[in-house]
C-alpha positions in Angstrom: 0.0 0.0 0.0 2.8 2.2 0.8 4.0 2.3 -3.0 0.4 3.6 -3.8 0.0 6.7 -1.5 1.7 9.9 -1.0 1.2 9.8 3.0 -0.5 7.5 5.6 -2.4 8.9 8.9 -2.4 7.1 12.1 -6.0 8.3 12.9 -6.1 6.4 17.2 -8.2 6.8 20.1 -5.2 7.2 22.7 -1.8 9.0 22.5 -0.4 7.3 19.6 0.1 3.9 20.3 0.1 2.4 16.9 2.1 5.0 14.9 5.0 3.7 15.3 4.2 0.3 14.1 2.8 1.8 11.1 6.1 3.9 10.5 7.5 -0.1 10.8 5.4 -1.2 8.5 5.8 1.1 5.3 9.9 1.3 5.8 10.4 4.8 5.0 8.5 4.6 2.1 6.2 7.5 2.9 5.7 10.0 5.9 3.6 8.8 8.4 1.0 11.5 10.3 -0.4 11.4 13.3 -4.4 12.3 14.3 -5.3 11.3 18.2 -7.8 12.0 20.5 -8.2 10.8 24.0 -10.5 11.0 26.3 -13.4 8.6 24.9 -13.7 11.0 21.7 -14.3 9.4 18.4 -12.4 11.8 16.1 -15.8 12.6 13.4 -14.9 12.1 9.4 -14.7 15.7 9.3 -11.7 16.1 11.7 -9.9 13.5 9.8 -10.8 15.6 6.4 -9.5 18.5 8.3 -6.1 17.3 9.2 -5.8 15.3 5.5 -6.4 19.2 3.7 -4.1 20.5 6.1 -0.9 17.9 5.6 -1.8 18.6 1.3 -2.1 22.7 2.1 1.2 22.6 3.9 2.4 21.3 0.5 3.9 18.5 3.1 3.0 16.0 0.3 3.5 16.8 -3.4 0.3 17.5 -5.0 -0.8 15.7 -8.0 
């Protein structure tokens, strides 16, 4: 999956538990971003939309 993306997100429930496994799992291939919210929030589709335009306005990630 790596090969096919420009970026992945770690979207978590906690403080960021599984990031780093995912960093593991796509060897450098791509950066790897972090969304979390604690404290029993769900983080809504929006918030994820939000931080996704953000990482692409930041130019972070090449735009196609």
């Amino acid at each position: 999956l790596a090969d096919q993306v420009d970026f992945m997100m770690s979207v978590e429930m906690n403080a960021g538990q599984m990031v780093e496994d995912v960093k593991l799992a796509v060897e450098g291939k791509v950066p790897v971003y972090f969304k979390g919210r604690m404290g029993g929030m769900i983080p809504t589709p929006e918030d994820i939309v939000e931080e996704i335009e953000m990482i692409i306005e930041k130019q972070i990630v090449p735009q196609v």
